[in-house]
C-alpha positions in Angstrom: -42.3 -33.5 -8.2 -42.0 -33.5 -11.8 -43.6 -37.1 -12.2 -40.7 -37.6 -14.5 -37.4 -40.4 -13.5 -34.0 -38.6 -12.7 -32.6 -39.6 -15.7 -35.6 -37.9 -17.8 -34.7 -34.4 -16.1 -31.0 -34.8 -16.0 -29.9 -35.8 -19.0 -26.5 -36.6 -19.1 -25.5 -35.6 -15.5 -25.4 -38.8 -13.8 -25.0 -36.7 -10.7 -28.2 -35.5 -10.6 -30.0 -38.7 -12.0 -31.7 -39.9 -8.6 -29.4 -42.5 -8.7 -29.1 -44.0 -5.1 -26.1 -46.5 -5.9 -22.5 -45.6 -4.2 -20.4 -44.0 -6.5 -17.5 -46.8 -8.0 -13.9 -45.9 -6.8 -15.2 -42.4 -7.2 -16.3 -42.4 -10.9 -19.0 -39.9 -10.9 -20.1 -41.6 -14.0 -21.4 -44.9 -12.4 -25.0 -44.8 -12.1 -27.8 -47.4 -12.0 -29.8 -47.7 -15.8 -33.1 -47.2 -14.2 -34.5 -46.6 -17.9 -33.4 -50.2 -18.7 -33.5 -51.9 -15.4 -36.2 -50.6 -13.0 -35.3 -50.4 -9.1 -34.2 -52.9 -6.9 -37.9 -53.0 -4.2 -38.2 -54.3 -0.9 -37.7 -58.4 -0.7 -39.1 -59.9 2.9 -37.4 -62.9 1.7 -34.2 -61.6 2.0 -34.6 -62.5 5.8 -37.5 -64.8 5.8 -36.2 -67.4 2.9 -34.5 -70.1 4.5 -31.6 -71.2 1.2 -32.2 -67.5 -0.7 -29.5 -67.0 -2.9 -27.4 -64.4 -2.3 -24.6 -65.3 -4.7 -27.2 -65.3 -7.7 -28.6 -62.1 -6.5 -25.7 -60.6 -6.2 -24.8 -61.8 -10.0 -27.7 -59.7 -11.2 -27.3 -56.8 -9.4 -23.6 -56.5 -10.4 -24.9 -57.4 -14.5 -28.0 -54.2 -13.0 -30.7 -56.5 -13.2 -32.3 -54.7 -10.4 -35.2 -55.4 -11.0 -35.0 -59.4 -11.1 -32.9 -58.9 -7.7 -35.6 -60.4 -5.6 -36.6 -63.3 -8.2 -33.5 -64.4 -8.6 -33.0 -64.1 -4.8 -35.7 -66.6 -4.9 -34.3 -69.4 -7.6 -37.0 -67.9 -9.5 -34.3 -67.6 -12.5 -31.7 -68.8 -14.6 -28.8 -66.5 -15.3 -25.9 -66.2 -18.1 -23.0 -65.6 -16.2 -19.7 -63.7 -16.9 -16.9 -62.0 -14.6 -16.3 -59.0 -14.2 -12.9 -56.9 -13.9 -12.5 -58.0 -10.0 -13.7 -61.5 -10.9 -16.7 -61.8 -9.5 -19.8 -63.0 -11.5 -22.3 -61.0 -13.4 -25.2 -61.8 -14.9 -25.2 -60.7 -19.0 -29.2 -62.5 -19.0 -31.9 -63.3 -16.3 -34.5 -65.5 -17.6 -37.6 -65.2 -15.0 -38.8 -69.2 -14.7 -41.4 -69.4 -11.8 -41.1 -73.3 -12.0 -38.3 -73.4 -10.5 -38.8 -75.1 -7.2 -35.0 -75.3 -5.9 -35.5 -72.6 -3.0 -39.2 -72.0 -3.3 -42.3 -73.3 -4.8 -44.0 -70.0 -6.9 -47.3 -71.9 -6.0 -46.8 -72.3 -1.9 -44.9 -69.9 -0.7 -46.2 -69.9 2.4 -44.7 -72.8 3.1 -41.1 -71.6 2.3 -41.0 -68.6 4.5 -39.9 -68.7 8.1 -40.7 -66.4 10.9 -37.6 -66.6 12.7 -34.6 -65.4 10.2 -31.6 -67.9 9.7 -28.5 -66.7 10.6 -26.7 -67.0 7.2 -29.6 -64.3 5.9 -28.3 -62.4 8.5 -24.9 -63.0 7.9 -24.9 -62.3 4.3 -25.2 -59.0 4.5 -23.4 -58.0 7.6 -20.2 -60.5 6.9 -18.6 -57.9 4.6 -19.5 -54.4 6.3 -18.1 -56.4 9.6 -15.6 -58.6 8.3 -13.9 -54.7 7.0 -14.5 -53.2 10.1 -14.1 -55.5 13.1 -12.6 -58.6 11.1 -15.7 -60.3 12.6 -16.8 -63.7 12.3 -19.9 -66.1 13.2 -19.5 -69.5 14.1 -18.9 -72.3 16.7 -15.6 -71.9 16.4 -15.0 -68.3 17.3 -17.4 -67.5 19.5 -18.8 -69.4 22.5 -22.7 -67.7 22.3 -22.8 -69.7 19.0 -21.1 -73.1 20.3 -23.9 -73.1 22.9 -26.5 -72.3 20.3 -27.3 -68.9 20.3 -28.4 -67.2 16.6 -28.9 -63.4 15.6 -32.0 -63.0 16.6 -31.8 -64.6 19.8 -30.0 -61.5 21.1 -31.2 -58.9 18.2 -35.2 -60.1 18.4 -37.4 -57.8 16.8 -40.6 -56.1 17.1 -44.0 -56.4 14.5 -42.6 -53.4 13.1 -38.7 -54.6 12.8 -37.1 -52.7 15.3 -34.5 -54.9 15.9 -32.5 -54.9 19.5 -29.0 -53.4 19.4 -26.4 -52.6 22.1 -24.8 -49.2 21.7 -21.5 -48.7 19.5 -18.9 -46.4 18.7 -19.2 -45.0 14.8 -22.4 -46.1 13.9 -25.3 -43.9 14.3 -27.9 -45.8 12.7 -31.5 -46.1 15.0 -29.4 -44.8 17.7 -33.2 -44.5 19.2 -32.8 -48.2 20.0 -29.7 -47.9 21.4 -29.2 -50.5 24.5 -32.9 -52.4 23.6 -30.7 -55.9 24.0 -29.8 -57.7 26.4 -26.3 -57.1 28.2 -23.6 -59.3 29.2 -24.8 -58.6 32.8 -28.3 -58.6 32.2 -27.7 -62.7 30.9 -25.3 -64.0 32.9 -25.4 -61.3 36.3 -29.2 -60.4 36.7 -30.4 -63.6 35.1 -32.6 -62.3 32.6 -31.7 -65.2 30.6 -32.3 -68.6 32.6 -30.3 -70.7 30.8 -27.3 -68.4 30.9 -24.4 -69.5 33.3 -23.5 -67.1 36.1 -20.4 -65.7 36.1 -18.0 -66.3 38.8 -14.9 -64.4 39.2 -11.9 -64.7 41.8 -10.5 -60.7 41.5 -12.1 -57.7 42.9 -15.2 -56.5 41.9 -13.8 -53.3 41.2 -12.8 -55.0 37.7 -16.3 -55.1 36.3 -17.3 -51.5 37.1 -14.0 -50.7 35.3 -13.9 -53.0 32.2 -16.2 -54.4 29.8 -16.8 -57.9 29.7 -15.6 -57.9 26.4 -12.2 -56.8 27.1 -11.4 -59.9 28.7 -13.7 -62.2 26.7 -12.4 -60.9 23.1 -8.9 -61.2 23.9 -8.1 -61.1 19.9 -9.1 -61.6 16.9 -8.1 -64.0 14.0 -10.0 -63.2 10.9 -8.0 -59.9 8.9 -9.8 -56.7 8.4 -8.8 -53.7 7.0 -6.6 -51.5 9.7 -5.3 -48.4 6.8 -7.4 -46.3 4.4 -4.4 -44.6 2.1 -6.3 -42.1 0.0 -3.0 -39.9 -0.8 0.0 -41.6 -1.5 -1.3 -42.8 -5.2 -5.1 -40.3 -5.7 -6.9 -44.1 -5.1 -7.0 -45.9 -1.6 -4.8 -48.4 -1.4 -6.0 -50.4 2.0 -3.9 -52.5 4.2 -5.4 -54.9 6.5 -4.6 -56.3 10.1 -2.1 -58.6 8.5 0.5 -56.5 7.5 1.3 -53.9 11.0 0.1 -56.2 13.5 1.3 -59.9 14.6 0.1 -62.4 17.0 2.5 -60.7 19.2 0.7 -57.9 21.0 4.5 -56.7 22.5 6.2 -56.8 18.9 3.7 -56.1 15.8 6.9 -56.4 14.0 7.7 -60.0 15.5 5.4 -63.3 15.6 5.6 -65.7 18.3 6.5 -69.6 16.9 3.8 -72.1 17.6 0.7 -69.7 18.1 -2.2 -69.3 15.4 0.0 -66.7 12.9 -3.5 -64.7 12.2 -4.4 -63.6 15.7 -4.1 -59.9 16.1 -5.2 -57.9 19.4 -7.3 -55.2 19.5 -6.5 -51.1 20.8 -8.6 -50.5 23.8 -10.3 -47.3 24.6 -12.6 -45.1 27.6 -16.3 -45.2 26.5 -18.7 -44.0 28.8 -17.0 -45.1 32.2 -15.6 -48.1 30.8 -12.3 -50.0 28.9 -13.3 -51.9 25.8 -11.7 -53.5 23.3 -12.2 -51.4 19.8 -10.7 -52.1 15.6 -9.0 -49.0 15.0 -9.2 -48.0 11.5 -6.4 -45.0 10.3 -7.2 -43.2 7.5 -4.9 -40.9 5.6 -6.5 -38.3 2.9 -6.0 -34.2 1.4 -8.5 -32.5 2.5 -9.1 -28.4 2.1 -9.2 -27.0 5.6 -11.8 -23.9 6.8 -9.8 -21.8 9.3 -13.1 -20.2 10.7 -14.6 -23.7 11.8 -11.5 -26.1 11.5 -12.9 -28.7 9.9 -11.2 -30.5 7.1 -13.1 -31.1 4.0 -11.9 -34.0 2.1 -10.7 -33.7 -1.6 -12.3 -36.1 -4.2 -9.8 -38.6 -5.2 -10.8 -37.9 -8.5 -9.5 -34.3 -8.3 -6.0 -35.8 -6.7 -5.7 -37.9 -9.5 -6.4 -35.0 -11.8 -3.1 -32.5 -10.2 0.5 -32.7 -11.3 1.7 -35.2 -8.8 4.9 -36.0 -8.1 6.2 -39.4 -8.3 7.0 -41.3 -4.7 9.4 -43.6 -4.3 8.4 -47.0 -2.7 10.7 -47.0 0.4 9.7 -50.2 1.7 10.2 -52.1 -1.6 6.7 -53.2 -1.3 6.0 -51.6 -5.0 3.4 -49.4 -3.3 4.3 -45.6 -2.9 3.6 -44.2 0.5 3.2 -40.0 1.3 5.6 -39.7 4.7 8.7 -37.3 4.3 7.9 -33.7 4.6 9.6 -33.2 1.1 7.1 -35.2 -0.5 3.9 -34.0 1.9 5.4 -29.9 0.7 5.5 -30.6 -3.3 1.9 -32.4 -2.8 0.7 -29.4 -1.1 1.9 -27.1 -3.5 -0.1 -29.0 -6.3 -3.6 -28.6 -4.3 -2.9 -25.0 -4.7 -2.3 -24.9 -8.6 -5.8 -23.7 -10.4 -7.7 -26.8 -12.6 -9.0 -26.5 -15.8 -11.1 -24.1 -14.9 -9.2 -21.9 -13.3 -10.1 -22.8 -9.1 -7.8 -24.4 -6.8 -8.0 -27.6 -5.8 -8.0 -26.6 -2.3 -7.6 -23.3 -0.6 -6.2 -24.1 2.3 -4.9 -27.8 1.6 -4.0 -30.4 4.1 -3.2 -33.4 4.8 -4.4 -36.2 7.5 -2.3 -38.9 8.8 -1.3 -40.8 11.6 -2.8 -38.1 14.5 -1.7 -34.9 12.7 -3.0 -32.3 10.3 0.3 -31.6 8.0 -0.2 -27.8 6.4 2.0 -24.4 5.1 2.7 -22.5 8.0 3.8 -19.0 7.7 6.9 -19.5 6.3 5.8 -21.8 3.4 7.4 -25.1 5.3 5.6 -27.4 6.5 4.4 -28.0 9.7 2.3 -30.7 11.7 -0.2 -29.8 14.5 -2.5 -32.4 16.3 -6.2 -32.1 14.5 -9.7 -34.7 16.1 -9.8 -35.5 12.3 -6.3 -37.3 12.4 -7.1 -39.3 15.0 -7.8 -43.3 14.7 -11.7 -44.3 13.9 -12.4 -46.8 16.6 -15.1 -49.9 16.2 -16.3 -51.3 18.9 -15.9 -55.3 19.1 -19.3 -57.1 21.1 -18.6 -60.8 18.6 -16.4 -63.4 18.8 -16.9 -64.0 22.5 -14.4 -66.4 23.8 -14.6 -68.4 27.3 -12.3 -70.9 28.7 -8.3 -70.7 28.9 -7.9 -68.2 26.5 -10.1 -65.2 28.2 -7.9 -62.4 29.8 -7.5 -63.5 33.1 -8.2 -66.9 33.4 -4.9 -67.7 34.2 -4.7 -65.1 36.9 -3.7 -61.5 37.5 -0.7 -61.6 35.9 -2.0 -61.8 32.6 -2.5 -57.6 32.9 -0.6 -57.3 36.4 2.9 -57.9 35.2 6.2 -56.2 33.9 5.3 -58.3 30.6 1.6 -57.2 30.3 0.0 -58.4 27.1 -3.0 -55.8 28.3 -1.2 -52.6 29.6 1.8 -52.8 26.7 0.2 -53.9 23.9 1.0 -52.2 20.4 -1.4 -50.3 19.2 -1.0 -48.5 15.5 -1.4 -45.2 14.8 0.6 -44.2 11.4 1.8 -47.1 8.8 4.8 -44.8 8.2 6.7 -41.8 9.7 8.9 -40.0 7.8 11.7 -43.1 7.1 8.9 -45.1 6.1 8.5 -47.3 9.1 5.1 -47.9 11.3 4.3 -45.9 14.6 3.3 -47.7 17.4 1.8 -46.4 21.0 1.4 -49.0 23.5 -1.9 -49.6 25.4 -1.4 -47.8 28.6 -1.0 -44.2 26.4 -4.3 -44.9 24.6 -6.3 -45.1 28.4 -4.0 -41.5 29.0 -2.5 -43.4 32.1 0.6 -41.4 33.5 4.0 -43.3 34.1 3.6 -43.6 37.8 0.6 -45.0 38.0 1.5 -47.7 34.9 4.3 -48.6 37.4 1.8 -49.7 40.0 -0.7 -51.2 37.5 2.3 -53.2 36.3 3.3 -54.8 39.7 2.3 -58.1 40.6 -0.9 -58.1 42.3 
C-alpha cells in the first residue's frame, strides 16, 4: 500500500517487517535482509530439473542469499561455504557463473527440463516435513508401490494448473478442495482402475474391509524414527524425543525389544476416521498455555516469555540430564510463576495452564492443583498412506490370529500418551482403549477365530 518494503516502514521491529520466514527457536529477531538480499521467487525447476541441487540451494538460503536460491538451484553458481551453529553449510559468497553446464546448460534449457517430476524433487522437500511427522520413507525397500515402479506422480498426477491429486488426511488442511482426487487402494487394486494393478484376494470375511483401512494391515510398522514428544515446558525451549526412545520393536512391551528382529521398527496407534480403523503417528505435545474460561481454549505462551519467568530448577529424574515437568509440586511452583507480572507490569498468563499427556493441569479453588481432561491435551494423530508393505509381513497374512488372539500385536499394542507421570515414567494405553472398545467385547475380539 505504501509502495515502500516492510523493512522501510518498520524500522527496527522485525515483527512488523513483512518478513515471511518462520521465526528461529522463537527469536522474534530473526528476519530475512530483504534490503541486502531480495526475495526468494518462484523456481519451476525446483520440480522440472532432473539433478537440481538442493544441498547448494539450501547453502544459500541458510548464508540469505535468497535471491540466488533458484541459480544456484540450477548449478548456475559457485559458493564459499561455512557451517553454521547446527553444522550444516552456509554460503558466506554466491558467485552467479551461467557457464556452468553441470545440471543445465544456460543456453538450452529446454533441453534440461522434464515434464514429468523425478521423485527425488519430490522428495526433497517432503523427506523432512514427513520424515518428523510419519517417520516416512521412499524407496524399493520400504514400500512395495515403489519396488514395482510406481513414482510420486504416478499416484499424485497433476493438472495444467498444478492441482495435484491427494487422498484425504488427518491434520493437514492444505487444498482440502482436492481432497480424495487420487486414486484409492480400492479403486487400483478392487475396481481396476489401474490395469496393471494386481487384484487383491483375501481368505477372511468381507466384513474386514468395510471396517479397516487397507493400510492397517499393509503398514504394519514403521522403521525410520520420527519425532513422537514436543516438550515445550520442562526447560522454556522444546526438547523433542523421537519414536526411539518410548517405543520398541515390541508392540506388547515399548519398554522391552524382542532379540533377532530389526531394533528400529516401531508400530503405529490406530484410530476411528470416518467409518474406518487406520493406522496414525501420534505426536504428544506438552506446553503453558493461558486458558479463556468463556470459550475454553488454551492459548499457548511464547517460549520466549517461559524462558523470561523465575523458573524453578527440575531435577532430571531419569538420569537422562534432561529435566522433565511431571510431579504436581513442580507443575504448582511453575504455575505460580505464569502469574507473577513481567517487566512491564502484565502477567504472563491470567489463567495459566498446563497441557500434557491428555490433561489440562490448573489452580482449582483451593490454590492446589488439579487435572481435568481438555481436546487440547489430547495426542495429534498423522495419518500413515506410505511405506506400503505386501508379502509375509502384512497383518494377516499369517492368518487370524495375528489380531484374533490372547497375544494380539493389533488389539494390545502400546500406544503412548504421556513420556512421564508424576514418578517420571511413560504412560501407555493399549490399542483396544484408543478404538473405545469395552472389556466384553475385547474378550470376544481376542478369541481365536
Amino acid at each position: 500500500m505504501t509502495k515502500k518494503f516492510g523493512y522501510e516502514v518498520s524500522g527496527d521491529v522485525s515483527l512488523l517487517d513483512g518478513d515471511y520466514t518462520d521465526f528461529s527457536m522463537d527469536n522474534a529477531g530473526y528476519g530475512a535482509p530483504w534490503d541486502r538480499s531480495g526475495p526468494s521467487e518462484a523456481d519451476c525447476l525446483i520440480c522440472h530439473l532432473k539433478g537440481y541441487q538442493w544441498k547448494e540451494r539450501g547453502a544459500a538460503l541458510r548464508g540469505r542469499f535468497f535471491r540466488y536460491g533458484p541459480t544456484v538451484g540450477a548449478g548456475w553458481a559457485t559458493l564459499k561455504l561455512s557451517q553454521d551453529e547446527l553444522g550444516n553449510s552456509k554460503a558466506d559468497e554466491v558467485t552467479v557463473d551461467y557457464t556452468k553446464k553441470e545440471s543445465a546448460d544456460f543456453e538450452n534449457l529446454h533441453l534440461h527440463i522434464v515434464r514429468k517430476p523425478p521423485d527425488e524433487n519430490c522428495w526433497s522437500c517432503h523427506a523432512i516435513s514427513d520424515g518428523k511427522k510419519r517417520g516416512q520413507q521412499w524407496s524399493p525397500e520400504t514400500d512395495i508401490h515403489k519396488a514395482k515402479g510406481l513414482d510420486c506422480v504416478t499416484c499424485h498426477p497433476s493438472d495444467k494448473e498444478h492441482n495435484f491429486a491427494k487422498g484425504n488426511t488427518l491434520q493437514e488442511t492444505v487444498r482440502d478442495d482436492l481432497d480424495n482426487t487420487m486414486y484409492s487402494c480400492e479403486d487400483c487394486h478392487y475396481k481396476g482402475k489401474n490395469k496393471k494393478a494386481p487384484r487383491y484376494k483375501h481368505p477372511f470375511s468381507p466384513r474386514h474391509m468395510k471396517r479397516l483401512a487397507c493400510e492397517t494391515c499393509h503398514i504394519p510398522f514403521q522403521i525410520a524414527s520420527a519425532d513422537l514428544v514436543y516438550d515445550n515446558a520442562s526447560t522454556g525451549s522444546t526438547i523433542v524425543y523421537g519414536t526411539s526412545r518410548f517405543l520398541s520393536n515390541n508392540p506388547l512391551d515399548s519398554q522391552k525389544s524382542i532379540s533377532g528382529v530389526d531394533p528400529n521398527i516401531w508400530y503405529p496407534a490406530i484410530k476411528e476416521f470416518k467409518g474406518k480403523i487406520i493406522p496414525v503417528k501420534s505426536l504428544i505435545v506438552i506446553y503453558w498455555g493461558d486458558l479463556d474460561e468463556r470459550t475454553n481454549v488454551v492459548r499457548p505462551i511464547p517460549l520466549w516469555r517461559v524462558r523470561e519467568v523465575t523458573r524453578p530448577l527440575l531435577k532430571d529424574e531419569k538420569g537422562e540430564g534432561l529435566p522433565e515437568i511431571n510431579s504436581l509440586g513442580k507443575i504448582k511452583t511453575y504455575l505460580k510463576a505464569l502469574k507473577e507480572k513481567d517487566n512491564l507490569g502484565h502477567p504472563v498468563a491470567n489463567h495459566p495452564v498446563l497441557i500434557k499427556g491428555g490433561f489440562l493441569y490448573q489452580f482449582d479453588k483451593k490454590g492446589e492443583v488439579e487435572k481435568i481432561k481438555h481436546e487440547q491435551a489430547e495426542t495429534l494423530d498423522f495419518s500413515l498412506s506410505h511405506n506400503v508393505m505386501s508379502g509375509p509381513d502384512v497383518i494377516g497374512a499369517r492368518g487370524c490370529g495375528d489380531c484374533h488372539s490372547k497375544k494380539s500385536s493389533f488389539f494390545l499394542r502400546k500406544v503412548l500418551v504421556d513420556p512421564y507421570d508424576e514418578k517420571g515414567k511413560p504412560v501407555y494405553v493399549e490399542a483396544w482403549e484408543r478404538l473405545g472398545i469395552d472389556k466384553e467385547k475385547l474378550g470376544r475380539l481376542l478369541t481365536e477365530q
